[in-house]
PDB file with one MODEL, atoms N, CA, C and O in Angstrom:
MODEL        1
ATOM      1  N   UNK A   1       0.846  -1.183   0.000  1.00  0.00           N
ATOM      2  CA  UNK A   1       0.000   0.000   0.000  1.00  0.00           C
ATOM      3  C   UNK A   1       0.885   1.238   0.000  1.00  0.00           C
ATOM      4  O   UNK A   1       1.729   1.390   0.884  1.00  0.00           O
ATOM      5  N   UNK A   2       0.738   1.979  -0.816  1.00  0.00           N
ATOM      6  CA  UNK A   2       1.540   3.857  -0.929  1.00  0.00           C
ATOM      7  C   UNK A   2       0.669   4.223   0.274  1.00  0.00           C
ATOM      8  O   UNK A   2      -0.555   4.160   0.395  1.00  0.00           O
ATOM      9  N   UNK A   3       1.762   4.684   1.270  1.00  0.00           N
ATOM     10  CA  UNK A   3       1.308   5.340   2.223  1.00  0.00           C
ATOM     11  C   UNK A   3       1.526   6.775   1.883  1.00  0.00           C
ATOM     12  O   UNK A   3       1.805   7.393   2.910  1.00  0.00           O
ATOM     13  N   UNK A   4       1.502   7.523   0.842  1.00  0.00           N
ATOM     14  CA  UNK A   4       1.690   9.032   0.137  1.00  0.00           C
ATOM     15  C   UNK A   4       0.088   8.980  -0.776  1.00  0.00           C
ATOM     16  O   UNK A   4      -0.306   9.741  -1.660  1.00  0.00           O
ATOM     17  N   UNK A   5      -0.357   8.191  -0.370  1.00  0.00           N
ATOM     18  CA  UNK A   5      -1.617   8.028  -1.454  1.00  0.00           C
ATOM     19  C   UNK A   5      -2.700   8.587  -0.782  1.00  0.00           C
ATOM     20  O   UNK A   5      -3.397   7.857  -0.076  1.00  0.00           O
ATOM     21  N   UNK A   6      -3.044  10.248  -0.942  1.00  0.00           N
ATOM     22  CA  UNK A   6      -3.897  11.296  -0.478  1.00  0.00           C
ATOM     23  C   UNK A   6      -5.585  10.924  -0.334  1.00  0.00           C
ATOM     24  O   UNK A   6      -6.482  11.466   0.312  1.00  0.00           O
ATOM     25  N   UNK A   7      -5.570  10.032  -1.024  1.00  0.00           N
ATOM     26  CA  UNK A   7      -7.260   9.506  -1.440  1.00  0.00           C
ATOM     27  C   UNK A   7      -7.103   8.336  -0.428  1.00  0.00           C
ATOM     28  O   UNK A   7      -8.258   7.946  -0.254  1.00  0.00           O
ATOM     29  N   UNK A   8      -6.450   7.742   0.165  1.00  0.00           N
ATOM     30  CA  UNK A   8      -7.015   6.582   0.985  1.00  0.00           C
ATOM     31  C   UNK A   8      -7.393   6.865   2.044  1.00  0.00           C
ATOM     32  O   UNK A   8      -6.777   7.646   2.769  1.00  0.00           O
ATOM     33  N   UNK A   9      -9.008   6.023   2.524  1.00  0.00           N
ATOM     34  CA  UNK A   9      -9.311   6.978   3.494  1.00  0.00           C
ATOM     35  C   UNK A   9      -9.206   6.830   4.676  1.00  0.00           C
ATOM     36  O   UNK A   9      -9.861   7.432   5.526  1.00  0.00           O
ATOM     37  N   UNK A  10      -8.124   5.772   4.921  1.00  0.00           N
ATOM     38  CA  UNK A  10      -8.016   5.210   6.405  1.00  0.00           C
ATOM     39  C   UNK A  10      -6.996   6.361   6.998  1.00  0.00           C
ATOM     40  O   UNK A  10      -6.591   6.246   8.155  1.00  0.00           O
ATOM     41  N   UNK A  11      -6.522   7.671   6.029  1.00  0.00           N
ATOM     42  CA  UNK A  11      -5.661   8.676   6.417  1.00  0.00           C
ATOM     43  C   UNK A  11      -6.232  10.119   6.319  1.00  0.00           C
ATOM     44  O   UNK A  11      -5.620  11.177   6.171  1.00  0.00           O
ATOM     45  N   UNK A  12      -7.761   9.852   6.460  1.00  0.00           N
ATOM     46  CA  UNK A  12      -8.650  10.967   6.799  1.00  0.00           C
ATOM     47  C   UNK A  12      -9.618  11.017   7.740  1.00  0.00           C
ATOM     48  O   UNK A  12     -10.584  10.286   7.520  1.00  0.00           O
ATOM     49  N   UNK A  13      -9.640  11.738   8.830  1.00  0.00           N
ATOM     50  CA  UNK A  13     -10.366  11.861   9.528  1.00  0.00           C
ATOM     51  C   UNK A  13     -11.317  12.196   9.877  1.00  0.00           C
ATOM     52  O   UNK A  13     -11.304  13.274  10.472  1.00  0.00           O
ATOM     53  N   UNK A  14     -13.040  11.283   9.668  1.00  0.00           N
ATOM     54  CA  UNK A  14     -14.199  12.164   9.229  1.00  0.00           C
ATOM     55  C   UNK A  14     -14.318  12.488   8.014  1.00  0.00           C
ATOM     56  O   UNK A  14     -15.405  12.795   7.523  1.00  0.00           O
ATOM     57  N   UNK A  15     -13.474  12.470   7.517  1.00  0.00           N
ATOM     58  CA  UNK A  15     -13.533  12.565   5.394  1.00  0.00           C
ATOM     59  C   UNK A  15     -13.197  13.786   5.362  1.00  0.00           C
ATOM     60  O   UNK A  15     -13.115  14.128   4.182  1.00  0.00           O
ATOM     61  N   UNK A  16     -12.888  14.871   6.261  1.00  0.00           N
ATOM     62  CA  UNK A  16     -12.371  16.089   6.493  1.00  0.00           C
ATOM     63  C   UNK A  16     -10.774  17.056   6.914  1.00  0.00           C
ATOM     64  O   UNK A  16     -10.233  18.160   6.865  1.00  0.00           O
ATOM     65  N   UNK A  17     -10.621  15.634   7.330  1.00  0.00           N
ATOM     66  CA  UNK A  17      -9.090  15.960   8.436  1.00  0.00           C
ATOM     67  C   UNK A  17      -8.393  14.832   7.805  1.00  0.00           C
ATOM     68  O   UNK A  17      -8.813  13.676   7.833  1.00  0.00           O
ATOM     69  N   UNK A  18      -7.115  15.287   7.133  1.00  0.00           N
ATOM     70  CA  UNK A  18      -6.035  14.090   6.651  1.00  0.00           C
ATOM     71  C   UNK A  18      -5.047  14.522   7.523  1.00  0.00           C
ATOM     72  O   UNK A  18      -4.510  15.624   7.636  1.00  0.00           O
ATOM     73  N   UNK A  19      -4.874  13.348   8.198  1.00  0.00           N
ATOM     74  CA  UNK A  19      -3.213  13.031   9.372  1.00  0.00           C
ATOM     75  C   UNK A  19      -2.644  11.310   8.685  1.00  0.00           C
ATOM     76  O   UNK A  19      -2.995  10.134   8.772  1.00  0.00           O
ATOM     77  N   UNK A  20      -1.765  11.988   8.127  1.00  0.00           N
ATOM     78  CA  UNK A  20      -0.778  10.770   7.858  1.00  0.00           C
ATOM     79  C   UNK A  20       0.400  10.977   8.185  1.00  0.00           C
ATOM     80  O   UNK A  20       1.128  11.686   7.491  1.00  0.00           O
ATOM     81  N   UNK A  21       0.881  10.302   9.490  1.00  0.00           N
ATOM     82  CA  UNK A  21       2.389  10.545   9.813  1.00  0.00           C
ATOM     83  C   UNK A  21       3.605  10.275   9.183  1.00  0.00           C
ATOM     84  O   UNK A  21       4.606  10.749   9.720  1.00  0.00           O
ATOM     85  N   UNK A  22       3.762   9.528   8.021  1.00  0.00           N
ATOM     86  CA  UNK A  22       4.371   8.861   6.863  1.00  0.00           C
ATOM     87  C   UNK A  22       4.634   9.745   5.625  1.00  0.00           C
ATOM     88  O   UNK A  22       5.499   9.665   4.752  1.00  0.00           O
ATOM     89  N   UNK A  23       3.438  10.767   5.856  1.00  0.00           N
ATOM     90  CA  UNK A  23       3.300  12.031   4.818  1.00  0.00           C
ATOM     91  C   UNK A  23       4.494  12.768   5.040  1.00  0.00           C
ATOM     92  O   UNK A  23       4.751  12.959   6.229  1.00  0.00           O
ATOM     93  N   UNK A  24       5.494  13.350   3.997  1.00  0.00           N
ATOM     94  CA  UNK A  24       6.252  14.566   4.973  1.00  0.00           C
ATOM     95  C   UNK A  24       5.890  15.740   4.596  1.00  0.00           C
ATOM     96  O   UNK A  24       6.531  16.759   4.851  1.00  0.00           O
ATOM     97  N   UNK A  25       4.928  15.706   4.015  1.00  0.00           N
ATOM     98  CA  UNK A  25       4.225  17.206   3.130  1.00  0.00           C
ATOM     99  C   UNK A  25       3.471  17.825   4.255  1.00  0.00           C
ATOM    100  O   UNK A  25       2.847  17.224   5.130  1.00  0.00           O
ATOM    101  N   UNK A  26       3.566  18.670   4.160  1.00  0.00           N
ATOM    102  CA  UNK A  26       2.545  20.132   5.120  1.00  0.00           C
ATOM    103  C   UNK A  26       1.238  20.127   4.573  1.00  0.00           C
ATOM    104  O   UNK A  26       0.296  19.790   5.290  1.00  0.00           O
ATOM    105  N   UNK A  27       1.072  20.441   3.454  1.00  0.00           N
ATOM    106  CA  UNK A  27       0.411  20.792   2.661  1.00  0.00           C
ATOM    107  C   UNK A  27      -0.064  19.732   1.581  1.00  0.00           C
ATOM    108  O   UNK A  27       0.730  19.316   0.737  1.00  0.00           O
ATOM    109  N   UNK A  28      -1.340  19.320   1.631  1.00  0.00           N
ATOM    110  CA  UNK A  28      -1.674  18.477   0.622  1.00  0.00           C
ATOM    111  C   UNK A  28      -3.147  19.397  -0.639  1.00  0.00           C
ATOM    112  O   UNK A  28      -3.739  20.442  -0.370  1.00  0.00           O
ATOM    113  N   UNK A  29      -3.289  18.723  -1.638  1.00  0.00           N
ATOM    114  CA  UNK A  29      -4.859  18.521  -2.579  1.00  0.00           C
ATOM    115  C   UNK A  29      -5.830  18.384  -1.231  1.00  0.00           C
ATOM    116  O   UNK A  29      -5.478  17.745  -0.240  1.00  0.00           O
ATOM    117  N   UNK A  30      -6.904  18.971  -1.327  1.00  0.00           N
ATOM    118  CA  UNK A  30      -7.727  18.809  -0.874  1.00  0.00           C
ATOM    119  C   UNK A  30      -7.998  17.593  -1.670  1.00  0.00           C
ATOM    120  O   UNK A  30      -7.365  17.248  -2.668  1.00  0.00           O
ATOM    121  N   UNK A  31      -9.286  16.800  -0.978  1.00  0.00           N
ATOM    122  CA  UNK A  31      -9.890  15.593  -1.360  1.00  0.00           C
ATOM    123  C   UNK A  31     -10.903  15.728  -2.373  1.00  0.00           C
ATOM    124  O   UNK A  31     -11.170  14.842  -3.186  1.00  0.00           O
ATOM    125  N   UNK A  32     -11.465  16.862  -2.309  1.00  0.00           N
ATOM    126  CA  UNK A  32     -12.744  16.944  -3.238  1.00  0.00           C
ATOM    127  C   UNK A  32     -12.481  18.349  -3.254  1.00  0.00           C
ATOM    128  O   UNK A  32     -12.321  19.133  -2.318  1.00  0.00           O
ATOM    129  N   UNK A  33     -12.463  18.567  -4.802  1.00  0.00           N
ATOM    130  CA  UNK A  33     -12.797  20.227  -5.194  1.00  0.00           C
ATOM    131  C   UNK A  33     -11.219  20.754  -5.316  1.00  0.00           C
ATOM    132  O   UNK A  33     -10.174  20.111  -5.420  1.00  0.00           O
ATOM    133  N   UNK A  34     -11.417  21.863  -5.273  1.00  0.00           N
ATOM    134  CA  UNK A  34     -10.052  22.623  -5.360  1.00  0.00           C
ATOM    135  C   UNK A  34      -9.687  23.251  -3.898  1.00  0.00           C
ATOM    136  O   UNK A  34     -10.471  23.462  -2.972  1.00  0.00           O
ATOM    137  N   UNK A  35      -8.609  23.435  -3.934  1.00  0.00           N
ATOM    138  CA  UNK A  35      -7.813  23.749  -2.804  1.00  0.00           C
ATOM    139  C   UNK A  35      -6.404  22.914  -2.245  1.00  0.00           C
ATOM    140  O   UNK A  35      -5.708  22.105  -2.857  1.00  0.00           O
ATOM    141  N   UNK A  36      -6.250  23.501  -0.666  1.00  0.00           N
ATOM    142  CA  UNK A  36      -5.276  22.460  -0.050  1.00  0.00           C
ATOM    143  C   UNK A  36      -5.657  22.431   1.245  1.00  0.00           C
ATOM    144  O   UNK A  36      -6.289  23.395   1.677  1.00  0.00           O
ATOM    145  N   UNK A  37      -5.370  21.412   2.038  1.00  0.00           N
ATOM    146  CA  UNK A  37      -5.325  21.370   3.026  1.00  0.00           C
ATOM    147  C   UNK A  37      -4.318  20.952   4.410  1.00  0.00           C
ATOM    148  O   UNK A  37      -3.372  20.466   3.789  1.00  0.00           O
ATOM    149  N   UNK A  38      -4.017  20.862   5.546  1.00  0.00           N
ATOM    150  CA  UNK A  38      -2.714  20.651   5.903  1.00  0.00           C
ATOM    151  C   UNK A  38      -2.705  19.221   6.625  1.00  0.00           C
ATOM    152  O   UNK A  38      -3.674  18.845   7.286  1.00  0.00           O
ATOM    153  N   UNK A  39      -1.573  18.463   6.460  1.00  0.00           N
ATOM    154  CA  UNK A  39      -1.665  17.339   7.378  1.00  0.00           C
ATOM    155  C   UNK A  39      -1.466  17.110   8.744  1.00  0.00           C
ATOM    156  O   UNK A  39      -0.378  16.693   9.142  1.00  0.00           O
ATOM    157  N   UNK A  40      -2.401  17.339   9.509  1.00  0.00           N
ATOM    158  CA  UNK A  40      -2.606  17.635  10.826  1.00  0.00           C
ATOM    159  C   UNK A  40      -1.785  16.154  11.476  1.00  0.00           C
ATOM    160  O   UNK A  40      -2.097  15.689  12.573  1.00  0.00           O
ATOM    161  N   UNK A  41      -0.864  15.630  10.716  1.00  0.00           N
ATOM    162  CA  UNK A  41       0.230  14.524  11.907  1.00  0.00           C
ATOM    163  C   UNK A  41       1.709  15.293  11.694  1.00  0.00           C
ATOM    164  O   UNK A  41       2.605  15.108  12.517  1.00  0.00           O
ATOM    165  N   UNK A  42       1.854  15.959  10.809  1.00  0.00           N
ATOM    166  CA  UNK A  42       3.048  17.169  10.832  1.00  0.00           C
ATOM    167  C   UNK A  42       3.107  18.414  11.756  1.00  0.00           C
ATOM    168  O   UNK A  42       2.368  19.398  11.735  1.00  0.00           O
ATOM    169  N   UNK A  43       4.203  18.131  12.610  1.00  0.00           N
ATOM    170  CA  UNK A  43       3.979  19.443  13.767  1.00  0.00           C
ATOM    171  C   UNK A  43       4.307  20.559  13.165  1.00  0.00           C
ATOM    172  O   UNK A  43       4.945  21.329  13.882  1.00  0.00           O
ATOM    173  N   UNK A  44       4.112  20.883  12.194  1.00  0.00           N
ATOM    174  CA  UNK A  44       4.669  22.386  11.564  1.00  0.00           C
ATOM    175  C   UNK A  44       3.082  22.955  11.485  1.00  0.00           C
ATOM    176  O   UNK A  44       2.880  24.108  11.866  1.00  0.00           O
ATOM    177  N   UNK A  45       2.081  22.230  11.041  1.00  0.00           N
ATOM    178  CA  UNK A  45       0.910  22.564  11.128  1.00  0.00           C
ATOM    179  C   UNK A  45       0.505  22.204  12.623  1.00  0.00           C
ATOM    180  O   UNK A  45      -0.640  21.756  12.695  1.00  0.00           O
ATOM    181  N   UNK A  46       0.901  22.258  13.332  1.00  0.00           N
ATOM    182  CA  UNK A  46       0.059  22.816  14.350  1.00  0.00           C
ATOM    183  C   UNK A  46       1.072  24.076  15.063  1.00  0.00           C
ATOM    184  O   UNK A  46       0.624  25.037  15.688  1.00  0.00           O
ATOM    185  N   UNK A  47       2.326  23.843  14.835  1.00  0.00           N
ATOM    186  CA  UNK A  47       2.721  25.460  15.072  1.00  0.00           C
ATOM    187  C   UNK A  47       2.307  26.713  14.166  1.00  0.00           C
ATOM    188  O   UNK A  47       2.261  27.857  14.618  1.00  0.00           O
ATOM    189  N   UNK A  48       2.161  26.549  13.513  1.00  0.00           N
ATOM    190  CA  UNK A  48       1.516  27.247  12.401  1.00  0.00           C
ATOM    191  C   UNK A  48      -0.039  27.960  12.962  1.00  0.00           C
ATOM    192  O   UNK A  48      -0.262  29.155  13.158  1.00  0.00           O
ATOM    193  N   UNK A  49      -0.861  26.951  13.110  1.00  0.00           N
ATOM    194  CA  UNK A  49      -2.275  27.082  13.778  1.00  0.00           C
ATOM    195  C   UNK A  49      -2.162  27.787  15.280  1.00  0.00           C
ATOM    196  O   UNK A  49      -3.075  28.501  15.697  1.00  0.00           O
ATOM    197  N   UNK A  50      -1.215  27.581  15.892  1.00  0.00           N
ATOM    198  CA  UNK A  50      -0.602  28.324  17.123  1.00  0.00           C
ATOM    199  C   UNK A  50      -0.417  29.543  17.018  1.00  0.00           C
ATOM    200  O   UNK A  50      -0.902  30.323  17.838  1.00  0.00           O
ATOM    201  N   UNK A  51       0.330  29.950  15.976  1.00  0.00           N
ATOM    202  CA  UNK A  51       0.946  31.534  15.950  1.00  0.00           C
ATOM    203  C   UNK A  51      -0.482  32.199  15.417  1.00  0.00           C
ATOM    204  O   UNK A  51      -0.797  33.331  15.785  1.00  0.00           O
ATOM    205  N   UNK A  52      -1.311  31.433  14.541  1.00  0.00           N
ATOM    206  CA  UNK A  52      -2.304  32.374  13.625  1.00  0.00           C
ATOM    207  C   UNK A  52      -3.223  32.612  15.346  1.00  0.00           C
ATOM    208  O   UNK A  52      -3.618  33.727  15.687  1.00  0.00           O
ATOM    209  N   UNK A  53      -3.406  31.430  16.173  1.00  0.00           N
ATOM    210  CA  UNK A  53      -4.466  31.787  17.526  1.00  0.00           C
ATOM    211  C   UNK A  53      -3.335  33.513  18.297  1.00  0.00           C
ATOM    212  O   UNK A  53      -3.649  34.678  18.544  1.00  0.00           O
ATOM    213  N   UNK A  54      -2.248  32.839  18.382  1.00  0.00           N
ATOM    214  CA  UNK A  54      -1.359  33.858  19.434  1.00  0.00           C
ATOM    215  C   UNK A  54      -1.402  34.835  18.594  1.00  0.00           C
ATOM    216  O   UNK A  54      -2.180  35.669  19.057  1.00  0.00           O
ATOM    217  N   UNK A  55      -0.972  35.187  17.579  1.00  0.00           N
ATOM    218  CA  UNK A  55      -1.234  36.291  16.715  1.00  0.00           C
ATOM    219  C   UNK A  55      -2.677  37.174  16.639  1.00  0.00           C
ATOM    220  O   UNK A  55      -2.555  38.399  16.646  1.00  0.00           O
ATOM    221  N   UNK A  56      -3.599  36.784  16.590  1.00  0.00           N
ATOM    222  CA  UNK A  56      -4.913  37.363  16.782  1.00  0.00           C
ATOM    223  C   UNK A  56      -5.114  37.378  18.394  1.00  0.00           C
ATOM    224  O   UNK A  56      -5.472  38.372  19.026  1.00  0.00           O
ATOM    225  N   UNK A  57      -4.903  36.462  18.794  1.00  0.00           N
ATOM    226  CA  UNK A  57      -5.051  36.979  20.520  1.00  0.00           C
ATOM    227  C   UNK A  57      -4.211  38.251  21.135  1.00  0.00           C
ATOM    228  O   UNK A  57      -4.574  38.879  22.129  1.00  0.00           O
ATOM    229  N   UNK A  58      -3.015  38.523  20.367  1.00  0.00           N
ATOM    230  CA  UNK A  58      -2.096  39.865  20.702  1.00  0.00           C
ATOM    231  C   UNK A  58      -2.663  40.780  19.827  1.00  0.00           C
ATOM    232  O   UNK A  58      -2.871  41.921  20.241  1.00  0.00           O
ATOM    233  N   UNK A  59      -2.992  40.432  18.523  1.00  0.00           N
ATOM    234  CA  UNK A  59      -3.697  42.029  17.610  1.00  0.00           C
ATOM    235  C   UNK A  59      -4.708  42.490  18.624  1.00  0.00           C
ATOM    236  O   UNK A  59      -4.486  43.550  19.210  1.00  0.00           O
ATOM    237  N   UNK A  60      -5.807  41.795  18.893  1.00  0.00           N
ATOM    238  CA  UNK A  60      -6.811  41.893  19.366  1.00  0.00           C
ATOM    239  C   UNK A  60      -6.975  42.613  21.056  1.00  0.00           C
ATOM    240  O   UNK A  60      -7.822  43.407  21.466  1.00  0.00           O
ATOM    241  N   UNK A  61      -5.843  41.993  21.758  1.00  0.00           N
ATOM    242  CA  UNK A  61      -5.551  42.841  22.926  1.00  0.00           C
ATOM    243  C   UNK A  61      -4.806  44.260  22.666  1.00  0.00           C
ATOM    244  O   UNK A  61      -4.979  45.272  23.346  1.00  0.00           O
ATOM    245  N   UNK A  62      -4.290  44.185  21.999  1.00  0.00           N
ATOM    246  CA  UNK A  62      -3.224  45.452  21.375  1.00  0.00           C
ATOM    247  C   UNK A  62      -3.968  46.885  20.740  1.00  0.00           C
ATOM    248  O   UNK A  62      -3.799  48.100  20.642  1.00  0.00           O
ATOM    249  N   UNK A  63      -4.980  45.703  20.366  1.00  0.00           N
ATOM    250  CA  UNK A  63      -6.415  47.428  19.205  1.00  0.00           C
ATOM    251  C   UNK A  63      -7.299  47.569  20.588  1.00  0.00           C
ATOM    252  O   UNK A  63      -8.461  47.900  20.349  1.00  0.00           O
ATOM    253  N   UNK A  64      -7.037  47.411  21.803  1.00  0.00           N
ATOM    254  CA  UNK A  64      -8.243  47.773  23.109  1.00  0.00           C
ATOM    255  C   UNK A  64      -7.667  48.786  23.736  1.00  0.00           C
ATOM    256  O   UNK A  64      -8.218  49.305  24.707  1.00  0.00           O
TER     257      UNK A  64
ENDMDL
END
């Protein structure tokens, strides 16, 4: 089995959330339609998702 193989769905979660730890991509095809989405078993995407929360939590205290 290609464990790089974006369509299998035992590496999506809910048919919404792809975590494949085997993946080394950040960034994948969305599953359906156009776009991308990130592979939530890569810790770069969740530091990533970190700074965008800490980042709006400091704009947001900062414009009061």
């Amino acid at each position: 089995m290609n464990e790089l193989n974006n369509d299998d769905n035992s590496h999506w979660k809910w048919g919404l959330v792809y975590y494949n730890p085997l993946n080394p991509k950040l960034i994948i095809n969305k599953r359906y339609g156009l776009g991308w989405t990130f592979n939530f078993a890569h810790k770069a995407t969740w530091l990533f998702l970190l700074a965008v929360v800490v980042i709006t939590i400091v704009v947001k205290v900062l414009v009061k």
